[in-house]
N, C-alpha and C positions, 0 to 999 in steps of 0.2 A: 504493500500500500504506500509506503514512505516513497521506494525508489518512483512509480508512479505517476504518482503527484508531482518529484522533486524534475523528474526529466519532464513532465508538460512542463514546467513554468520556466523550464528553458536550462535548468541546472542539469551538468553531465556527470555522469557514475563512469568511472574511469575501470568498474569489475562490476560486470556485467553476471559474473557467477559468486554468489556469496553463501553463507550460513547464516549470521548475524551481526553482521558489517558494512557499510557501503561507505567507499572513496569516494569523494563529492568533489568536483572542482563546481566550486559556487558562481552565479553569476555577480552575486553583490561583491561587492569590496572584502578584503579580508578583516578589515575596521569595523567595516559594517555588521560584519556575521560577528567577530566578538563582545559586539554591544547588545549587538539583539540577545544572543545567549547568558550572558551577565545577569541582563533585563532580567530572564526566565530562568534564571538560577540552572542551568545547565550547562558542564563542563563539554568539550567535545577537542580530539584529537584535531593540533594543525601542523600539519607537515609543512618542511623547509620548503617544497614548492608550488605552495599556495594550497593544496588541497585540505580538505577536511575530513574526516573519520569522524562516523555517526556507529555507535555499538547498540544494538537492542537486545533485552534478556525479557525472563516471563513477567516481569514485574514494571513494566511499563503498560501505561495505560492509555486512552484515548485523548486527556489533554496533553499527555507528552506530545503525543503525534501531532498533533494542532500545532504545539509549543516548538516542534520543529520545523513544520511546516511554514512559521512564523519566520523562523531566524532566516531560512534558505529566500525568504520572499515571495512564499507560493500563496494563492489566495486559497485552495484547497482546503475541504474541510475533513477529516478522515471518514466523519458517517457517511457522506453524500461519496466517499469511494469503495468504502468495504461490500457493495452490493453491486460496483460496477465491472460487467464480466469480463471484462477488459483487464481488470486488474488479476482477477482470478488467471488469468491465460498465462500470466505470466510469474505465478505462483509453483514451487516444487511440485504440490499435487498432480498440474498439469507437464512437469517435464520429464525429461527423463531418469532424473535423479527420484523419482518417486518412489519410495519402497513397494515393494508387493510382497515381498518375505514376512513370514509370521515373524513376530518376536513380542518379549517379554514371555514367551511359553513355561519357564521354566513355574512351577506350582507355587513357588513362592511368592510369585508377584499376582497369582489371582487365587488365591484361595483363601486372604486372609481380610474380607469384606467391611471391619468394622476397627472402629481402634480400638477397643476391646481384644478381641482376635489377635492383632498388631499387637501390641503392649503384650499381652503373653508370649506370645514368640519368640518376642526379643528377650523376656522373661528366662525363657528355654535355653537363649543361644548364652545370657550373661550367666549364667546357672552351669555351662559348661568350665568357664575361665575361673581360675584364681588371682586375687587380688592383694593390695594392702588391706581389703575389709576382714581378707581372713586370716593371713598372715605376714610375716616380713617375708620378701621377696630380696634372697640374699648373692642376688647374679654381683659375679664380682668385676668392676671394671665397667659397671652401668650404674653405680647410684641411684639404686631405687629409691630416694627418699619420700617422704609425704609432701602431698599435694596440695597443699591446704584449699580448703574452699573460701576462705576469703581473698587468697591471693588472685584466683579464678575469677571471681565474682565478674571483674571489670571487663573478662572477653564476653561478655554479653549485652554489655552496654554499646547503646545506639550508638554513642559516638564514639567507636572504637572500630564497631565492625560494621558500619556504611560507609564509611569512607574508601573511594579506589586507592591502590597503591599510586595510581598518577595523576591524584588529584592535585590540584596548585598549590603552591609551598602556601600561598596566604589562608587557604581552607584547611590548614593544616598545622596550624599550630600552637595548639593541645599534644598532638604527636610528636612537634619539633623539641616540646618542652620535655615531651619522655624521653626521648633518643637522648636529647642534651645531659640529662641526670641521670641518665641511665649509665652515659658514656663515660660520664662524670667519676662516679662512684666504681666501674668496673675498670677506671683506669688507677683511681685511688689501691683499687683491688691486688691488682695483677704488676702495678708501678710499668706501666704499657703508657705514651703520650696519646694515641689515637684509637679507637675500634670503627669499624666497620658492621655492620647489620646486616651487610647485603647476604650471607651466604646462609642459606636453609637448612646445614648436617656439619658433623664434626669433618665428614670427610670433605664434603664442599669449601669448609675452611682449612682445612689444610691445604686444599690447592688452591685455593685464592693465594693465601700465606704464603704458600712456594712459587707461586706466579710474582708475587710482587719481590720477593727474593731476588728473581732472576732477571725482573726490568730494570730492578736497582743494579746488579750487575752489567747489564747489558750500558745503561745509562751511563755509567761508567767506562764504559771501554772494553768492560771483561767479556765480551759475549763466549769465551772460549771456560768460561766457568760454568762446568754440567755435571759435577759429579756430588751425590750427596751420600754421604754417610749417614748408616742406619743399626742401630746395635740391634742384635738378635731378640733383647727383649722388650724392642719398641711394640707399640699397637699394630696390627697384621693392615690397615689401612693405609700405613707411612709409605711403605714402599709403593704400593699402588699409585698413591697421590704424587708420588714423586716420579713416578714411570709417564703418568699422564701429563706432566709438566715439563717432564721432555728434559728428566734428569739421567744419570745412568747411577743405579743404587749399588754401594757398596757396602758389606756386612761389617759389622764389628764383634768383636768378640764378648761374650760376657765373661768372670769367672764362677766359681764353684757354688759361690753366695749369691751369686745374683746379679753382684754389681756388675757395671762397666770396666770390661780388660783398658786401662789411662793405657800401657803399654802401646797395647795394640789399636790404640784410638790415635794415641799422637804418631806412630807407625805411617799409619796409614792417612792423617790428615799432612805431615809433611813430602809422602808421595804424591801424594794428587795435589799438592801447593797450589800449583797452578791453573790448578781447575778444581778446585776446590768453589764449590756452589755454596754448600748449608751441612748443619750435621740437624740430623733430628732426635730429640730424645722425650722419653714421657718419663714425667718425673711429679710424686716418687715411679717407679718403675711398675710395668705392669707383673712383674717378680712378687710387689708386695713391700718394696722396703723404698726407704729414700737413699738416692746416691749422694754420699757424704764428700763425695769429689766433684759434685757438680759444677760448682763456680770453675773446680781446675777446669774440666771439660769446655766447659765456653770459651775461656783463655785460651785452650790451646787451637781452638778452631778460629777465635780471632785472629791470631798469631799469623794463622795461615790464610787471611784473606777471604774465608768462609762466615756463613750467619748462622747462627743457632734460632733452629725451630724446633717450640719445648710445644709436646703436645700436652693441649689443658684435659683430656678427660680425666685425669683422676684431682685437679684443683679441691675436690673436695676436702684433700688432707692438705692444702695449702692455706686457704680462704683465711686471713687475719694472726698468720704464722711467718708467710714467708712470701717475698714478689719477684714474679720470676724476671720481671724488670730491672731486679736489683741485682741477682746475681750472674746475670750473662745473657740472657733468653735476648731477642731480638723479634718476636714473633710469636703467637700463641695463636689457636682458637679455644674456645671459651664453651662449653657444654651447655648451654643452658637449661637444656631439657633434661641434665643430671646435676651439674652444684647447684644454679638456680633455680630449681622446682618448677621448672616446666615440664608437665607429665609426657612418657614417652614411651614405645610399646606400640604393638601392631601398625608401625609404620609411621608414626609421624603425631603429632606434627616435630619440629627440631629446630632446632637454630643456633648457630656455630660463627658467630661472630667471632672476628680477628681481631687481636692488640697488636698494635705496633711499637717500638720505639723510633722516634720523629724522623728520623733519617728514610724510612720506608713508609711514613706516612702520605706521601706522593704515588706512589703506586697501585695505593689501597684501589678496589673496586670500583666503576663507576657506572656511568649510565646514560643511555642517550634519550632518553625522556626526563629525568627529576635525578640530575648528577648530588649524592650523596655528600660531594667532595667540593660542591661551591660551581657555580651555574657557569662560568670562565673558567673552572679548573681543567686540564689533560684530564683525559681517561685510558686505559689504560686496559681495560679489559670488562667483563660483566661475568658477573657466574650464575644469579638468579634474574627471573624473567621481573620479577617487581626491586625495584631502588634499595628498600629495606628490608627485603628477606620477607618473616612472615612476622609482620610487625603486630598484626592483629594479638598475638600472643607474648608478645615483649612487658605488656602491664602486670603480667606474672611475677617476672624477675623482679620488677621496680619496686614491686609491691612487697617481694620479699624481704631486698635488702631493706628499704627503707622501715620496714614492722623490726625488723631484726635489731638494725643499729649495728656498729663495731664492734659492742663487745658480746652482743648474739651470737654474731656471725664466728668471730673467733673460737666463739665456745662450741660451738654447731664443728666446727673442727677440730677440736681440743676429744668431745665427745664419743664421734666421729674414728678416730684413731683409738682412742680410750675401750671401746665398743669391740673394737678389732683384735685388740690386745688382749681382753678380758677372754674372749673366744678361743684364741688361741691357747690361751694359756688353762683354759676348763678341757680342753679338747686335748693337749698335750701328752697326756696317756694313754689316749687310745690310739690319736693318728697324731703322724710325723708333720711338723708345719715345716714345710719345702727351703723356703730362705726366710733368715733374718737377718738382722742388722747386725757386721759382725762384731762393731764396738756395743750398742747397748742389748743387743741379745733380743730386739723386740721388731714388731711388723710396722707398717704404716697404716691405712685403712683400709688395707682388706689383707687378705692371706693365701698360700695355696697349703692345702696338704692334700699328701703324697697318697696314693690310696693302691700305687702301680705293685704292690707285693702279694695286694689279697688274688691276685688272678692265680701266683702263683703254689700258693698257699689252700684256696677255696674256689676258686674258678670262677671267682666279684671281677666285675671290671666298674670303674667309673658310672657307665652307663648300668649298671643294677641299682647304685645308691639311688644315683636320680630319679629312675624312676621308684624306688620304694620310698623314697623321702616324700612322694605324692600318698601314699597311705595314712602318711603322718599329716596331710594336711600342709606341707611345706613344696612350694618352687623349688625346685633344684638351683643347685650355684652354677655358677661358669662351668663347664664342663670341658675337661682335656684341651683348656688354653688358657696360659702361654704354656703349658707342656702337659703332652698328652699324657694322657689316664691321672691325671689331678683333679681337684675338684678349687675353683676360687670362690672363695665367701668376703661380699663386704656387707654390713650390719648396716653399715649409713647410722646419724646419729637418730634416725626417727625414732627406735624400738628403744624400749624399758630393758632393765633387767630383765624383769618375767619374760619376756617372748628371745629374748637372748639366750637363757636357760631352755625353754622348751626345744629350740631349735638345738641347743647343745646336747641334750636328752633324747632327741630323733635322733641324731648322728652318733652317740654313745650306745643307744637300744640297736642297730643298725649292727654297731663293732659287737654286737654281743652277739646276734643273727649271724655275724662272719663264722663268730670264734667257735658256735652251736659247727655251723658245718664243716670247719678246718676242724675239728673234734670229733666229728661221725653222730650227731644230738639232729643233725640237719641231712637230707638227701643234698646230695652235689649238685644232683641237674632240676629237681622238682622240689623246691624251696621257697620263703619269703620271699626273697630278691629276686633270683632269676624269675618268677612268676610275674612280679610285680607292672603295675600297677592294678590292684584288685577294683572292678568296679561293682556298684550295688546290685546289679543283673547277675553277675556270677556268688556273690556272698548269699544273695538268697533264692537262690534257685536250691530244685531239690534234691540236685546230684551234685555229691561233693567227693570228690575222689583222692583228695592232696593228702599227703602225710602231714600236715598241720592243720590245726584249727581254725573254722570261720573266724572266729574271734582276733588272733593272730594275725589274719588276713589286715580285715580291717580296724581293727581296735588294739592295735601291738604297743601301747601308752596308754597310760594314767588320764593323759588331759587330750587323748583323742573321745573325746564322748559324743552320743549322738545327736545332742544340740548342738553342736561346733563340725559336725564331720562334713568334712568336704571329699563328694565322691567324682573321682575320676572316670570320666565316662564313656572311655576306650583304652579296652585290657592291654596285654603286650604285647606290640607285633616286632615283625622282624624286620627290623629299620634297615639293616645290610638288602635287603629284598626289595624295600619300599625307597628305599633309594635310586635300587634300577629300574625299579618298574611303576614307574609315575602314572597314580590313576585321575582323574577329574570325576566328582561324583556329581558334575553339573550337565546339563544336556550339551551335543556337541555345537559351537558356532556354525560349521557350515555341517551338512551332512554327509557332504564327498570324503570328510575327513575322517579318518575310524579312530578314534581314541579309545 
């Protein structure tokens, strides 16, 4: 209807095939059409060569259409065209793009008539998942902390989330004012002079980070600088980020404890001198400990010409302790969806802004609609398709630190580590905690223990704990990384004692199931574990054939009782199996295809 109208009254559509788009070269002035739209409170794309971008979604209505019809100079009214068949001719229905293929077929999008109906189902599907409602959720290396609902509260507020990402800096500054304190405070944080918003995932900000690395190099003269150092127990995402960045990644050694081989790091940073890019390190380490040489480490990569890029996922045992600003770092991303309590899990949402120290603040991110970096500044590249990342979720973090305060926050990390240690050291009799500190004997905030002996001992692997810790009503830890057949636990500072002990008490009841069947009290192959996870379809059904008890199955603790049981709702299959042979239990896209 819009394109229509806008070509009688003499305006040309420059894409004649759209979805929900049309390129307009207008016939009024470009003066003209920003007045008229001001008038009507309507933003609208304007390209450097004169044309204009008009976007329609479902939630436009019939005075928009008028209100656009206005701006373009059509006398057009929408009613007096919606019934003219003319305009229909030139509508999808009538082209070739017309669907004729069924879809939506799948049962789930018509059998469920009423929001009643809807609201149970979804009922059903959140009745599968485990949460922080039921327990701590102790994946090591992802900070599951709590979410709070008041930090939340503001991404539901109108004026957070109508706003486009390219809306005009002057309709936006409420937002300008969060970014600014936000930027504010996470530089006061990290001792970083600048951040950036723009990148949506930790791994996205690491290749921003490494991008602006290598423009500052290149800026410089050095373009012949591609080589980045990566210690064996950095995050498995480093090298990737560094592969796509058009670095060439080389190993470093760790030693026995965990740390960084300094040896084999200044080795290898005064071979590659000259092409020497960045080293990248996550610190404390994803081993579990903090490396007590780390300033040395950034020294020696300075030395050589290179930048140090500290990756922030684990900042949680940093926050109000220590800035990686201060002792060497050049570059960070920033988790926010794990220090700063923005929730995160089945895909999103994320946001992994970069600190810089001011030297690479010129190369940060930019943009060629709404430039982050000052409306005259160079740009330099883009990683997300909106200016600020996913800003609508940024009121999270602000909200955090500012409830928190400094000496919150500090404590929130004091905790944090305290938590970890506590764990480690209740669990130390039964399992081996993999590295520690070798001067204070203790972990950072989170842990590995070792679990690689019961395979040979009971024929346990890693993968039985996990899934039998689902009996108990607990998430599994990190599982066989950073070293396979381990398990990593981080506490995060959310949880009390009491659920810090429950969780110690799964993992100890657990060592006692091993020790039943390295003893011959337990079958080898038809056991708690290897069975595991029992669901409520198989504990009360009327054939039970296991050499243990129902009860055992699902009730093997004290404070698993059955106002609190959380039942797993698919038994053990064979993941080695279900690996190779990828099923879809959704109908197939096209038919030709045999899934």
């Amino acid at each position: 209807v819009l394109k229509h109208g806008l070509q009688q009254d003499g305006n040309t559509l420059t894409n004649e095939l759209f979805f929900d788009t049309l390129r307009i070269e207008p016939k009024l002035s470009l003066d003209e059409i920003q007045r008229r739209a001001n008038e009507t409170q309507i933003n609208l794309r304007y390209f450097d060569d004169g044309a204009v971008g008009v976007s329609l979604d479902e939630t436009v209505v019939f005075a928009d259409i008028n209100d656009l019809f206005y701006i373009f100079g059509s006398w057009h009214k929408i009613e007096d065209l919606v019934n003219n068949p003319m305009v229909r001719e030139g509508s999808i229905s009538k082209s070739e793009f017309k669907r004729t293929s069924p879809f939506l077929t799948h049962s789930v999008f018509n059998s469920h008539h009423s929001e009643t109906r809807i609201v149970r189902y979804m009922k059903i599907l959140e009745n599968k998942d485990v949460s922080l409602v039921h327990s701590m959720i102790p994946l090591g290396s992802c900070t599951m902390k709590l979410n709070s609902t008041t930090e939340m509260m503001p991404c539901s507020f109108k004026h957070f989330t109508d706003i486009h990402p390219f809306a005009p800096l002057d309709q936006t500054l409420g937002y300008h004012q969060l970014f600014s304190e936000l930027e504010k405070d996470l530089c006061a944080i990290t001792g970083y002079d600048r951040i950036s918003f723009q990148p949506n995932s930790g791994a996205q900000g690491e290749y921003a980070g490494l991008r602006a690395i290598q423009c500052y190099h290149e800026a410089r003269g050095d373009k012949n600088r591609d080589v980045c150092l990566i210690p064996v127990s950095a995050h498995g995402t480093n090298p990737a980020s560094a592969q796509m960045a058009g670095m060439k990644v080389e190993p470093v050694r760790v030693k026995q404890d965990g740390s960084i081989d300094v040896d084999d790091l200044r080795a290898k940073a005064e071979k590659f001198s000259n092409r020497l890019s960045c080293f990248m390190i996550t610190y404390p380490s994803t081993n579990g400990v903090f490396e007590e040489t780390v300033a040395d480490v950034c020294d020696i990569i300075h030395k050589n010409g290179g930048q140090v890029y500290l990756d922030g996922a684990n900042m949680n045992a940093q926050v109000g302790l220590c800035r990686p600003g201060d002792y060497g770092s050049d570059v960070s991303h920033l988790n926010l969806h794990k220090t700063f309590c923005i929730p995160h899990g089945g895909g999103g949402p994320g946001m992994g802004p970069i600190g810089v120290k001011s030297h690479l603040a010129p190369f940060l991110p930019g943009h060629p609609v709404v430039n982050p970096l000052g409306e005259d500044s160079p740009t330099y590249g883009v990683v997300s398709a909106a200016p600020f990342g996913s800003s609508a979720i940024l009121p999270i973090s602000w909200a955090y630190i500012k409830m928190m305060g400094p000496r919150g926050l500090r404590k929130a990390t004091q905790v944090a580590i305290l938590n970890a240690n506590y764990m480690s050291k209740v669990l130390e009799a039964h399992y081996t905690t993999l590295f520690k500190s070798p001067s204070s004997n203790l972990v950072a905030h989170e842990f590995i223990i070792d679990v690689r002996e019961f395979k040979k001992t009971a024929n346990i692997e890693a993968a039985d704990i996990a899934k039998r810790l689902m009996d108990y009503g607990f998430h599994a830890p990190t599982m066989s990384w950073p070293v396979a057949g381990t398990l990593m636990i981080e506490p995060t500072e959310s949880e009390d004692k009491q659920e810090l002990d429950r969780f110690c008490e799964a993992l100890i009841s657990i060592r006692q199931e091993i020790r039943d069947i390295e003893e011959g009290r337990l079958d080898v192959r038809v056991n708690p574990l290897k069975m595991a996870p029992h669901t409520q379809e198989q504990v009360i059904s009327s054939s039970w054939e296991r050499p243990y008890s129902r009860e055992q199955a699902a009730f093997p603790a004290p404070f698993v009782r059955p106002e609190v049981k959380v039942w797993p709702t698919v038994a053990r299959i064979d993941d080695i199996y279900g690996d190779k042979h990828l099923v879809c239990t959704c109908p197939p896209i096209l038919d030709e295809y045999n899934y």
